[in-house]
N, CA and C atoms of all chains as a GROMACS GRO file, in nm:
protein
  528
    1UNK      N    1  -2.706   0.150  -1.657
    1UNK     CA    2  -2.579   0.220  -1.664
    1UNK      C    3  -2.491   0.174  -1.548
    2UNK      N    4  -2.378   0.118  -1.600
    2UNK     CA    5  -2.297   0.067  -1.440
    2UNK      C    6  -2.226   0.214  -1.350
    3UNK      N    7  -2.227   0.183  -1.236
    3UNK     CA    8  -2.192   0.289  -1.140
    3UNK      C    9  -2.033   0.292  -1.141
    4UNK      N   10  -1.987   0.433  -1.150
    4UNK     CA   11  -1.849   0.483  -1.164
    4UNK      C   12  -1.828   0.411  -1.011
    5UNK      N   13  -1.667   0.398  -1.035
    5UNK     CA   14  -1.580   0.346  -0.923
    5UNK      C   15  -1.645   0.419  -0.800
    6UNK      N   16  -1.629   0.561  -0.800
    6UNK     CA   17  -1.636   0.639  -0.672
    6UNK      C   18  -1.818   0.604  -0.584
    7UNK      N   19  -1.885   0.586  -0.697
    7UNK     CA   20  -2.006   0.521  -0.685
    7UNK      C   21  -2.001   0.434  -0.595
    8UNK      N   22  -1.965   0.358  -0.609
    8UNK     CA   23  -1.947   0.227  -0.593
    8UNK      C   24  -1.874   0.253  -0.423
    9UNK      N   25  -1.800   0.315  -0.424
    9UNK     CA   26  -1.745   0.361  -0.289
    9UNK      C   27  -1.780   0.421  -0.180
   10UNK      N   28  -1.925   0.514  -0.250
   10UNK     CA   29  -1.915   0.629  -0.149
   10UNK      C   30  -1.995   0.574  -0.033
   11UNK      N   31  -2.094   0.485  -0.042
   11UNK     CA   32  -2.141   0.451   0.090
   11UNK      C   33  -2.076   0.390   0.221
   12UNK      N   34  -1.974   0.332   0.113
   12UNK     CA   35  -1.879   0.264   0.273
   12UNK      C   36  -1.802   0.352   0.357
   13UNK      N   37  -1.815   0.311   0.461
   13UNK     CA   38  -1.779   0.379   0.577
   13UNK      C   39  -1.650   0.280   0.695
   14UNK      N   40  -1.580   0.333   0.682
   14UNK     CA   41  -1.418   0.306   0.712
   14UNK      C   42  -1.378   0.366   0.863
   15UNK      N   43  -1.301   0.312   0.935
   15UNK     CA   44  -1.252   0.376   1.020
   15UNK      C   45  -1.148   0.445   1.041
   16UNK      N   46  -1.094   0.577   1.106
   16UNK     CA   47  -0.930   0.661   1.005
   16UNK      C   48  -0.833   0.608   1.123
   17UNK      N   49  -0.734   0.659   1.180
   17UNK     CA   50  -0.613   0.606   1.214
   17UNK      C   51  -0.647   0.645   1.358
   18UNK      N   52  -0.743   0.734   1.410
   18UNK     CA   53  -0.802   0.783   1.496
   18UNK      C   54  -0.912   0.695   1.542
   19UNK      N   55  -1.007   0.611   1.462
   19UNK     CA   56  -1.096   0.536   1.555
   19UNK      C   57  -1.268   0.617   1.470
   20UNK      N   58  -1.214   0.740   1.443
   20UNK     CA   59  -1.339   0.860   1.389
   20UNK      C   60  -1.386   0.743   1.252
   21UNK      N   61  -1.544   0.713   1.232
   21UNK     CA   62  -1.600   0.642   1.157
   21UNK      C   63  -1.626   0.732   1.021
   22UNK      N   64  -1.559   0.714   0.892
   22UNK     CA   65  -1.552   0.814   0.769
   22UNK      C   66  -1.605   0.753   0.649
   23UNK      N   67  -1.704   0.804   0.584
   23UNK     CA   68  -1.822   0.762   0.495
   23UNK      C   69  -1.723   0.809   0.397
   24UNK      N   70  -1.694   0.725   0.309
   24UNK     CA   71  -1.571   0.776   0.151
   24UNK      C   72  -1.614   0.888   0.109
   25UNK      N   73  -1.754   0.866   0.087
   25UNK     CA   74  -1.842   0.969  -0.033
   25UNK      C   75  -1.790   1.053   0.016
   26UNK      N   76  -1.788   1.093   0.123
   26UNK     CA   77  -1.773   1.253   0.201
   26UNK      C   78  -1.609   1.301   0.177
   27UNK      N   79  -1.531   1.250   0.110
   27UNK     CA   80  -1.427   1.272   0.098
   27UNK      C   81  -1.448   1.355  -0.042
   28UNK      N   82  -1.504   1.305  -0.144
   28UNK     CA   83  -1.508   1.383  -0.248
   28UNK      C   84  -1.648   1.428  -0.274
   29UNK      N   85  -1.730   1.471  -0.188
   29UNK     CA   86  -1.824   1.546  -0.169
   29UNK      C   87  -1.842   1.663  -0.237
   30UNK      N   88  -1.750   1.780  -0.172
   30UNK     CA   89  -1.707   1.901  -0.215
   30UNK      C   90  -1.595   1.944  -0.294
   31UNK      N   91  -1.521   1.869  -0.310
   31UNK     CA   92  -1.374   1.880  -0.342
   31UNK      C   93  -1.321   1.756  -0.409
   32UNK      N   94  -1.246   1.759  -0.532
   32UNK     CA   95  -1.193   1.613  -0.564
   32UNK      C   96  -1.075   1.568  -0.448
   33UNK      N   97  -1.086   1.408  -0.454
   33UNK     CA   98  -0.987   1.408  -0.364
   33UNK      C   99  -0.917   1.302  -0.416
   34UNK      N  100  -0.790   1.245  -0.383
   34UNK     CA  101  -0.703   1.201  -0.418
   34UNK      C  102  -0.685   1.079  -0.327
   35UNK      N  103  -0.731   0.951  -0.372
   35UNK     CA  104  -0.753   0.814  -0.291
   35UNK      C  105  -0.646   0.765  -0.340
   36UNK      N  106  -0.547   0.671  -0.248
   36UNK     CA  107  -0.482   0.614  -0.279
   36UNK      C  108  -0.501   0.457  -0.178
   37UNK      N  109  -0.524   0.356  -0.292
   37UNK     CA  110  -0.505   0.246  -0.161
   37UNK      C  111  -0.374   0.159  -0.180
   38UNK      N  112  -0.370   0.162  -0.033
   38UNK     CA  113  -0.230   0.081  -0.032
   38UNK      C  114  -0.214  -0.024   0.008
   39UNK      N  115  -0.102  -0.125  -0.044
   39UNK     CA  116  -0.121  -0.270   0.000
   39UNK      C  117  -0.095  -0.309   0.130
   40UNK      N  118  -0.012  -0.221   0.225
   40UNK     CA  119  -0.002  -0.282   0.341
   40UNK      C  120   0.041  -0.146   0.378
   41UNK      N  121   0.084  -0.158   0.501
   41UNK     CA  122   0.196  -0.037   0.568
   41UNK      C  123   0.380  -0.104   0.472
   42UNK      N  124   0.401  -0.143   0.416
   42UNK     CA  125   0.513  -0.172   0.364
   42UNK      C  126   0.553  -0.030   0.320
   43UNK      N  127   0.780  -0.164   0.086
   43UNK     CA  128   0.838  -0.021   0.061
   43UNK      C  129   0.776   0.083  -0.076
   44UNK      N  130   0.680   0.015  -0.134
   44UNK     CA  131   0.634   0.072  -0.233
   44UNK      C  132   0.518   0.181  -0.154
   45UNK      N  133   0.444   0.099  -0.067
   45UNK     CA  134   0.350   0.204   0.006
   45UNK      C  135   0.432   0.294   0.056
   46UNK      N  136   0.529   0.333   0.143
   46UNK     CA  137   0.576   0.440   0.178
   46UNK      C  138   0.656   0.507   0.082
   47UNK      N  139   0.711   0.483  -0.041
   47UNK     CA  140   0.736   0.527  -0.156
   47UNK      C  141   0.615   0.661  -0.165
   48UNK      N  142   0.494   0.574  -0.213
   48UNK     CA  143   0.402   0.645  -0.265
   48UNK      C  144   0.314   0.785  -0.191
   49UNK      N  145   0.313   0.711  -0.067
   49UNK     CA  146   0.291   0.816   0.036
   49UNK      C  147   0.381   0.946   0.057
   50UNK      N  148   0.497   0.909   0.026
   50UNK     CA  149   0.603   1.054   0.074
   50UNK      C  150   0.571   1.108  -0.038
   51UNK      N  151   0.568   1.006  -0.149
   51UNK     CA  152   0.574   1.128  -0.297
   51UNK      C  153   0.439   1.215  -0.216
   52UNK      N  154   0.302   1.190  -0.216
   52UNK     CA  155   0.180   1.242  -0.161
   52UNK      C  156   0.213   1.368  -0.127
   53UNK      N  157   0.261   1.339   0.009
   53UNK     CA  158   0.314   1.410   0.125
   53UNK      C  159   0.373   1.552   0.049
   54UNK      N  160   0.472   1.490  -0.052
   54UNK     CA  161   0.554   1.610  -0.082
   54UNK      C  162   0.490   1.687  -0.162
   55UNK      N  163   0.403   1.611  -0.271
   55UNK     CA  164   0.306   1.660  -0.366
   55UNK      C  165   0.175   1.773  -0.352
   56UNK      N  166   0.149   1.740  -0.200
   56UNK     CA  167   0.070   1.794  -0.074
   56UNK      C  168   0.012   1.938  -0.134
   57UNK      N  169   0.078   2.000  -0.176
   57UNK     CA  170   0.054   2.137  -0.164
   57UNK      C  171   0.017   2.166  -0.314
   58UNK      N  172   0.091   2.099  -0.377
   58UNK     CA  173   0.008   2.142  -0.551
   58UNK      C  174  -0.096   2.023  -0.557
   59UNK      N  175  -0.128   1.927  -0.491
   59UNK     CA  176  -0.306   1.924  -0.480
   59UNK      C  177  -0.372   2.016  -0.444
   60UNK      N  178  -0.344   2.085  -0.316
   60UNK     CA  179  -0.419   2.143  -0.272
   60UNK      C  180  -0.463   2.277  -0.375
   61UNK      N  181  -0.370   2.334  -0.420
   61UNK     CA  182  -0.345   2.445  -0.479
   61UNK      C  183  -0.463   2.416  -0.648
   62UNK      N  184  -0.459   2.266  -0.623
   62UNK     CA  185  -0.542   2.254  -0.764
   62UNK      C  186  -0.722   2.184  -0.690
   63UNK      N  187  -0.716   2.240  -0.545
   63UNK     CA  188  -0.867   2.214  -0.500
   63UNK      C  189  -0.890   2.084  -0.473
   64UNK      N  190  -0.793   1.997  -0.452
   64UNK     CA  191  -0.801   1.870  -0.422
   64UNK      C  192  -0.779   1.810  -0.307
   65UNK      N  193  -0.766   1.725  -0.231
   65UNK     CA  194  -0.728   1.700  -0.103
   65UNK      C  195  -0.700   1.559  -0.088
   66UNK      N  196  -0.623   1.475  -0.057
   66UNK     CA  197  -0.592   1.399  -0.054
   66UNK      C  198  -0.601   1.283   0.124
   67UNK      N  199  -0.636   1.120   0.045
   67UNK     CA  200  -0.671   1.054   0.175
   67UNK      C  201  -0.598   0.893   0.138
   68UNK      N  202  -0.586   0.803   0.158
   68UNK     CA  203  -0.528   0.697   0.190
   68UNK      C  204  -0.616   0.594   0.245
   69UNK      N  205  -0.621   0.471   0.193
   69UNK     CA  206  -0.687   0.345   0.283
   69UNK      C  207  -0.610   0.234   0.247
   70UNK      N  208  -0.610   0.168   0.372
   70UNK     CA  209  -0.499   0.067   0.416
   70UNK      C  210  -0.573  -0.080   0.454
   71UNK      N  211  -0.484  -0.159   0.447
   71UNK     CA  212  -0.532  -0.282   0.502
   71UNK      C  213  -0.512  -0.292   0.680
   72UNK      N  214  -0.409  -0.217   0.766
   72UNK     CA  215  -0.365  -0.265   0.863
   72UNK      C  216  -0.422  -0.203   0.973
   73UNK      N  217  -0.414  -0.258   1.094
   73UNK     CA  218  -0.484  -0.241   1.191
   73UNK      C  219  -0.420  -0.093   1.260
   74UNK      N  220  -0.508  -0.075   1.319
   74UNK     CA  221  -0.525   0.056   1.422
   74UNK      C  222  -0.411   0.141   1.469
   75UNK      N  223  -0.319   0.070   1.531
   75UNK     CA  224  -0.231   0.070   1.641
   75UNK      C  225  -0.107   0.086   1.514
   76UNK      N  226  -0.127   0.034   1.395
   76UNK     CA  227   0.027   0.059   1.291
   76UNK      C  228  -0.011   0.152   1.239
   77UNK      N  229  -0.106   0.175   1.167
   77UNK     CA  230  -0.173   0.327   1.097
   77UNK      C  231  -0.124   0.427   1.162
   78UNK      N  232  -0.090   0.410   1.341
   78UNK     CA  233  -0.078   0.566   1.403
   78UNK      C  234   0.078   0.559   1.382
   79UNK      N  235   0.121   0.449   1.356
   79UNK     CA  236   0.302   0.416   1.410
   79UNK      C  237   0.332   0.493   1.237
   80UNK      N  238   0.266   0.405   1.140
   80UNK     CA  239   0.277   0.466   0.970
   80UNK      C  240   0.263   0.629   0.966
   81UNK      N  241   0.131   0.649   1.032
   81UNK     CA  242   0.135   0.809   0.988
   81UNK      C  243   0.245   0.877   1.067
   82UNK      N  244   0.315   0.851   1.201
   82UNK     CA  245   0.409   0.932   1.271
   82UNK      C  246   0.516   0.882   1.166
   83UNK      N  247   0.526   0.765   1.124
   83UNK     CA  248   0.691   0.732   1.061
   83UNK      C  249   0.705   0.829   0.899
   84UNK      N  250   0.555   0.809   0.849
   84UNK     CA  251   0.561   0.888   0.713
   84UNK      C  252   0.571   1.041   0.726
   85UNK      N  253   0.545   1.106   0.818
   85UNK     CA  254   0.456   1.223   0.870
   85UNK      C  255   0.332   1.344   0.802
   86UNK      N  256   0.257   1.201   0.753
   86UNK     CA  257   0.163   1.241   0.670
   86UNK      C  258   0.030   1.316   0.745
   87UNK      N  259  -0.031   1.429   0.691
   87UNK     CA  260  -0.143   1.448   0.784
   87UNK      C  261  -0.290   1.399   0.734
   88UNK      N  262  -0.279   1.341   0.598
   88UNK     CA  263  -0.405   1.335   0.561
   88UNK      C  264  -0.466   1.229   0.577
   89UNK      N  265  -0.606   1.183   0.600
   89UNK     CA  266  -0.653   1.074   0.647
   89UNK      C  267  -0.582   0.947   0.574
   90UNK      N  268  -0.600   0.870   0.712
   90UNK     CA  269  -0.562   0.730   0.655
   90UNK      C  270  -0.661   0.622   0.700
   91UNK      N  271  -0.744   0.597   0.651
   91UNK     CA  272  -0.877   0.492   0.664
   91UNK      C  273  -0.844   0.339   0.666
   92UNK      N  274  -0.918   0.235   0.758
   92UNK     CA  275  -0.815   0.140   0.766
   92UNK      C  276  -0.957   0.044   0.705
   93UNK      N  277  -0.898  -0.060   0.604
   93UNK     CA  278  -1.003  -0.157   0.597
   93UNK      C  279  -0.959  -0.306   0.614
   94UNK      N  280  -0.950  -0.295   0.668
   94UNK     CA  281  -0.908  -0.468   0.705
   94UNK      C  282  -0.975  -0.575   0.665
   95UNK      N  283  -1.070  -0.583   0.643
   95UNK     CA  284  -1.182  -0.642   0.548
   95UNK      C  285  -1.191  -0.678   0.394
   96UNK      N  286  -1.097  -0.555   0.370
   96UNK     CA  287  -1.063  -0.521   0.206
   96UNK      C  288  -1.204  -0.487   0.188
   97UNK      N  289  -1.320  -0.430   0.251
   97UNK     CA  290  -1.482  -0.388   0.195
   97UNK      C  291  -1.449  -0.309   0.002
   98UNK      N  292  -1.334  -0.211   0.058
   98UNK     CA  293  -1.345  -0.098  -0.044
   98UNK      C  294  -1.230  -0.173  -0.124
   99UNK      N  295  -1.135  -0.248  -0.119
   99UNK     CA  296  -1.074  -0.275  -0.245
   99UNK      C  297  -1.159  -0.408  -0.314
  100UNK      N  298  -1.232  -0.432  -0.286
  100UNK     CA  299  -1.316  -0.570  -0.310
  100UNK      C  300  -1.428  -0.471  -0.413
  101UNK      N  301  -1.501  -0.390  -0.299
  101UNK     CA  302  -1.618  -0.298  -0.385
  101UNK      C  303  -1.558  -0.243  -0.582
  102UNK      N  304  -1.447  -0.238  -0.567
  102UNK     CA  305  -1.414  -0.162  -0.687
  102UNK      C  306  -1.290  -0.299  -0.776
  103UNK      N  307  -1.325  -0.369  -0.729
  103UNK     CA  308  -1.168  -0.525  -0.762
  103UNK      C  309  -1.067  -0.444  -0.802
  104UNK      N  310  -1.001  -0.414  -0.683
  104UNK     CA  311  -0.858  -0.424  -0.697
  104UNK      C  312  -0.818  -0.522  -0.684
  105UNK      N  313  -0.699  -0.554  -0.785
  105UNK     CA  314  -0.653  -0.677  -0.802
  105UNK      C  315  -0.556  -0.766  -0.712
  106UNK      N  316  -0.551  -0.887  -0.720
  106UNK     CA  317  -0.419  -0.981  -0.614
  106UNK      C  318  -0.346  -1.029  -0.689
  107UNK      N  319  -0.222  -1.007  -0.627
  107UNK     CA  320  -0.136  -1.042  -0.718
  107UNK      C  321  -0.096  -1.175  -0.665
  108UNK      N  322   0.081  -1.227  -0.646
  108UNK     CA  323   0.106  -1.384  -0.664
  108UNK      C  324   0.247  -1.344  -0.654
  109UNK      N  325   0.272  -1.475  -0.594
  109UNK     CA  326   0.416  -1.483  -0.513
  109UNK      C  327   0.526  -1.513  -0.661
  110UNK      N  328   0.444  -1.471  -0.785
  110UNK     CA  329   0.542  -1.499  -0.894
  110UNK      C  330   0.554  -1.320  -0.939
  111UNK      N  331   0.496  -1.241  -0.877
  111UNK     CA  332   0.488  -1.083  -0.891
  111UNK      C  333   0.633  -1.062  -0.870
  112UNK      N  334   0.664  -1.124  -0.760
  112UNK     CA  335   0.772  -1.095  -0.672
  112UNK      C  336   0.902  -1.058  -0.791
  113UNK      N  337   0.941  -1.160  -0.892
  113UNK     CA  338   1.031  -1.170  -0.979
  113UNK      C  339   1.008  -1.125  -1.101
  114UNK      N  340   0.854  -1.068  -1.145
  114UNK     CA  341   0.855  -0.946  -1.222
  114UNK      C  342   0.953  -0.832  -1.276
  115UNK      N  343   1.033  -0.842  -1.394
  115UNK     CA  344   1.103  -0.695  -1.430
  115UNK      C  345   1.101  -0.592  -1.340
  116UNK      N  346   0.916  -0.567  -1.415
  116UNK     CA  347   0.880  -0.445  -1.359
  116UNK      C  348   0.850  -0.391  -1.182
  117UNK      N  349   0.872  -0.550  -1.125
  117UNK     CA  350   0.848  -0.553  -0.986
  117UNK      C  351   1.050  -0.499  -0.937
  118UNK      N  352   1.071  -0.543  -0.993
  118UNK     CA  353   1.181  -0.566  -0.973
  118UNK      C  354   1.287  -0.408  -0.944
  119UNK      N  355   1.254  -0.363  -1.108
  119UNK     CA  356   1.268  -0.187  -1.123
  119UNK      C  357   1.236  -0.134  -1.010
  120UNK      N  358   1.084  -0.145  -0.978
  120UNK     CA  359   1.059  -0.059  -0.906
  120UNK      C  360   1.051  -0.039  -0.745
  121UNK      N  361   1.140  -0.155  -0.689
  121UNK     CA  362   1.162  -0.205  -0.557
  121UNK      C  363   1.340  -0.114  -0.550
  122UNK      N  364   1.401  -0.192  -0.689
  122UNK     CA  365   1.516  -0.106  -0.668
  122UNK      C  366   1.521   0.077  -0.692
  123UNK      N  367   1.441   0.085  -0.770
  123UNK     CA  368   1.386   0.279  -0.717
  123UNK      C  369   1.392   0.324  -0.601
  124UNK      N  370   1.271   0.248  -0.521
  124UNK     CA  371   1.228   0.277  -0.435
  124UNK      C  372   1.371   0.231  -0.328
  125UNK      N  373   1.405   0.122  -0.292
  125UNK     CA  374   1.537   0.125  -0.248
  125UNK      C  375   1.613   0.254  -0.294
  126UNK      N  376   1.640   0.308  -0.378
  126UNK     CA  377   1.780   0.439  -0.377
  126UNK      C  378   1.680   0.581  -0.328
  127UNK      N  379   1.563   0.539  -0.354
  127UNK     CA  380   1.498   0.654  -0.296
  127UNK      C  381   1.529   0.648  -0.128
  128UNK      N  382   1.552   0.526  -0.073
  128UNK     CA  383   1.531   0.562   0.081
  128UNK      C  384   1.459   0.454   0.148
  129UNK      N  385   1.370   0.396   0.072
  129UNK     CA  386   1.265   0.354   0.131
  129UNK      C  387   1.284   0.179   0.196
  130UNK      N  388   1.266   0.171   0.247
  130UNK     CA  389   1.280  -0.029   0.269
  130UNK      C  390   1.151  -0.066   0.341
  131UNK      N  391   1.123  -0.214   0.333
  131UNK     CA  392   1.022  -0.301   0.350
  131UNK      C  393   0.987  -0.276   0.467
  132UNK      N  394   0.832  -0.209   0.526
  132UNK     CA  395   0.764  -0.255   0.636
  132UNK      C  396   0.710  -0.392   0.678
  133UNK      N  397   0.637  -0.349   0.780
  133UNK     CA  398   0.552  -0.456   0.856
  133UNK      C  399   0.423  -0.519   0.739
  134UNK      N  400   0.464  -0.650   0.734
  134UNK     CA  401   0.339  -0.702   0.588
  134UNK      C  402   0.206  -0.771   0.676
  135UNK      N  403   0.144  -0.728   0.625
  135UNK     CA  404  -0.033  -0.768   0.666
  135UNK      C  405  -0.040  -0.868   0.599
  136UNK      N  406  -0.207  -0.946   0.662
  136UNK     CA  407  -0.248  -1.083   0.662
  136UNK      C  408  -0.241  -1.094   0.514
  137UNK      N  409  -0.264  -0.953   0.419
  137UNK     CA  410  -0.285  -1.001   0.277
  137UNK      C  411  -0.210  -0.905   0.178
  138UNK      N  412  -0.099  -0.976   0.205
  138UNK     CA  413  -0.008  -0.946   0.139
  138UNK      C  414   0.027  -0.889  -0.005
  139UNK      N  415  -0.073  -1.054  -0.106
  139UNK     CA  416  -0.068  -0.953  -0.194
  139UNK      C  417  -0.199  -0.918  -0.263
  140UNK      N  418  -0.268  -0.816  -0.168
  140UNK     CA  419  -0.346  -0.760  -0.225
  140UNK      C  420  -0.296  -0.624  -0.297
  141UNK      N  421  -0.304  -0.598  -0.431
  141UNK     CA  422  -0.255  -0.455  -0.497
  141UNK      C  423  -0.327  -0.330  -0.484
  142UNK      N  424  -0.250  -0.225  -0.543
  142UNK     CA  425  -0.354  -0.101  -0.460
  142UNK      C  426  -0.384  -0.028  -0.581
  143UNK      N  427  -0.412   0.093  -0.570
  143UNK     CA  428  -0.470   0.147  -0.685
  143UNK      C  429  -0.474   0.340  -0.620
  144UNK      N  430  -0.466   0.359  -0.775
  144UNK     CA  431  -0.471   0.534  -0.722
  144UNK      C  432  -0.612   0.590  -0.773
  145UNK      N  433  -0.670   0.706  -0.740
  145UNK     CA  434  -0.810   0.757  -0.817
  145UNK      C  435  -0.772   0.867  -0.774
  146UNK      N  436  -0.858   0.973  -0.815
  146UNK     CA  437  -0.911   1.085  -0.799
  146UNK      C  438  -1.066   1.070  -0.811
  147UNK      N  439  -1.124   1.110  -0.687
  147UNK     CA  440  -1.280   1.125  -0.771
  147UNK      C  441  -1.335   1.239  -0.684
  148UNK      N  442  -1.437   1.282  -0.798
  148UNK     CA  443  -1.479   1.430  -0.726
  148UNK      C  444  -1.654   1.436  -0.754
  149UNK      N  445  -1.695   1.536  -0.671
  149UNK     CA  446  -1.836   1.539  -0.644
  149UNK      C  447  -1.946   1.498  -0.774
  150UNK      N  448  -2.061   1.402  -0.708
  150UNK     CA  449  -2.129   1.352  -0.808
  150UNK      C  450  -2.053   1.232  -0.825
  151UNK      N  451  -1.988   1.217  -0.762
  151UNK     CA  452  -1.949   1.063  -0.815
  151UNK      C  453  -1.864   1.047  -0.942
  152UNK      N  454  -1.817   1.192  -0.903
  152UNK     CA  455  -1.735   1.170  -1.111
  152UNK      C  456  -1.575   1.054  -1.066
  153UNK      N  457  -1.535   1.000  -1.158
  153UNK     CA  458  -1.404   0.927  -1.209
  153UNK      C  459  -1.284   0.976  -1.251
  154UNK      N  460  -1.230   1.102  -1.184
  154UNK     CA  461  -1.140   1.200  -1.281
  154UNK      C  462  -1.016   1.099  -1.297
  155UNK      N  463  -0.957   1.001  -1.198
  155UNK     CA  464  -0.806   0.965  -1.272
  155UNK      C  465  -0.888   0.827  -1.214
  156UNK      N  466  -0.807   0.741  -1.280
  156UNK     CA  467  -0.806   0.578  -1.196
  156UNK      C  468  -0.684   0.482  -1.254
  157UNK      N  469  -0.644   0.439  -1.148
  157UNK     CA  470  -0.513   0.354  -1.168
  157UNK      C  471  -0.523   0.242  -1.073
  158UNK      N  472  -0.538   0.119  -1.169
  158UNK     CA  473  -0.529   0.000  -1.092
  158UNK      C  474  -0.415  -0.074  -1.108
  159UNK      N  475  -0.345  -0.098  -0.981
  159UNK     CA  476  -0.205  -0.123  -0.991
  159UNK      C  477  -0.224  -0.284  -1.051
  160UNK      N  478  -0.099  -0.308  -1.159
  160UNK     CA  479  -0.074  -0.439  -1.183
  160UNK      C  480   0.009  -0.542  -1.154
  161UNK      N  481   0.106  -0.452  -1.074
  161UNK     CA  482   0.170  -0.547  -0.975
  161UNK      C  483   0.220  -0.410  -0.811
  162UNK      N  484   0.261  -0.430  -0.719
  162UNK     CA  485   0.318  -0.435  -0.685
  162UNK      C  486   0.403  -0.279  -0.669
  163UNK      N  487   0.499  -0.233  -0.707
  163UNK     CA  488   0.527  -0.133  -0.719
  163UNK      C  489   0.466  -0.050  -0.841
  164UNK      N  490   0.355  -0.080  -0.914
  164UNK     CA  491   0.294   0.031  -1.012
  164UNK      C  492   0.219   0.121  -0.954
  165UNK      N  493   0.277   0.197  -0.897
  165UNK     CA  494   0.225   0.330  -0.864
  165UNK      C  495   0.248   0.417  -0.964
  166UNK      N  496   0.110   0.497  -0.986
  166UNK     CA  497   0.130   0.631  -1.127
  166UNK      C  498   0.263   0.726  -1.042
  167UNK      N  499   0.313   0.809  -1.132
  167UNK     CA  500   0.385   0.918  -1.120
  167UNK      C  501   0.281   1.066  -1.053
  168UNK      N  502   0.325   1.130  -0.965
  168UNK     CA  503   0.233   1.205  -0.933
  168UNK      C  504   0.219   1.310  -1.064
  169UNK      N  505   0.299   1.334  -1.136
  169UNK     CA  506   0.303   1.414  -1.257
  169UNK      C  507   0.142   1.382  -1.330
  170UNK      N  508   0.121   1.237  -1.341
  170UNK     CA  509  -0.022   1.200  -1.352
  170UNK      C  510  -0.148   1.206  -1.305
  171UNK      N  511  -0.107   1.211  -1.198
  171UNK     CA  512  -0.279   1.281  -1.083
  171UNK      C  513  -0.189   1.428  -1.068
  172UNK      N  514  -0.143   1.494  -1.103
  172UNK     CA  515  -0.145   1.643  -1.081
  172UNK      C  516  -0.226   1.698  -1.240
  173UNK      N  517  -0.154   1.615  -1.329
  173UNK     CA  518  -0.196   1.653  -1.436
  173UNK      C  519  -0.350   1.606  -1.500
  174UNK      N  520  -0.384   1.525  -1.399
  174UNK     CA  521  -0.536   1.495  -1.396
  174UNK      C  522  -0.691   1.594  -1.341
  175UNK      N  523  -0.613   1.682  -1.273
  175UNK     CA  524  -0.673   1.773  -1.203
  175UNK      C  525  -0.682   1.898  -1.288
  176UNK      N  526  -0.777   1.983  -1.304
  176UNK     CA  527  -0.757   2.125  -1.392
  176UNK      C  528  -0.724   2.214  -1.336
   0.00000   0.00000   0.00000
């Protein structure tokens, strides 16, 4: 069975605008959440 | 100017996510030091995750577009939108045209919305991730 997008996401771990190290999964853990990626700061 | 387009809509949208149990986050290509300059210029509060790597738009292929995007119709429309909205061209990163994409996803790994942009300014309408949510 192929793994849904968020699957596929949740292990990576990103850094936020702060430096704080943030595991995706944990974003929609408890709560849906609303990802948006963007192409640049444009 | 399409990213800060999309972000203010967010921003403004802010509160009927929340109101529908959702919460909203952002990931970027650009480094450290613009993320803090972006979130003070947008005045967004919700995370903004930086991947410079592209790890997470690679993990899921979001798509690249091409310096022939540029003269797209639909590129075209939606640059001049975004122009009367307010918005004009930031600071462009090493990868320019990498495209972005919208989701919703919620616990368990579910898929509730997904939008993979096809050029450039295709950002969904928030009317679409509001109305994606129950």
């Amino acid at each position: 069975m192929e793994l849904t997008l968020s699957a596929k996401l949740s292990e990576i771990v990103l850094p936020d605008s702060e430096g704080k190290q943030v595991c995706l999964g944990s974003l929609w853990a408890s709560t849906p959440c609303v990802v948006a990626f963007l192409r640049h700061y444009g | 100017m399409f990213c800060r387009e999309h972000v203010a809509q967010l921003r403004e949208r802010e509160k009927g996510f929340q109101l529908k149990g959702a919460r909203i986050a952002a990931v970027s290509l650009g480094d450290t030091e613009y993320a803090r300059i972006f979130r003070a210029d947008t005045g967004i509060t919700f995370p903004l995750l930086i991947d410079t790597d592209r790890v997470a738009y690679r993990a899921i292929d979001l798509g690249v577009g091409s310096i022939f995007h540029l003269i797209r119709a639909d590129n075209r429309d939606a640059r001049s939108r975004a122009k009367a909205a307010g918005h004009s061209q930031g600071k462009l990163g090493k990868n320019p045209f990498q495209l972005g994409g919208s989701f919703i996803f919620g616990p368990g790994n579910v898929d509730i919305y997904t939008h993979a942009n096809e050029t450039f300014g295709d950002n969904p309408p928030m009317a679409d991730l509001l109305a994606a949510l129950p």
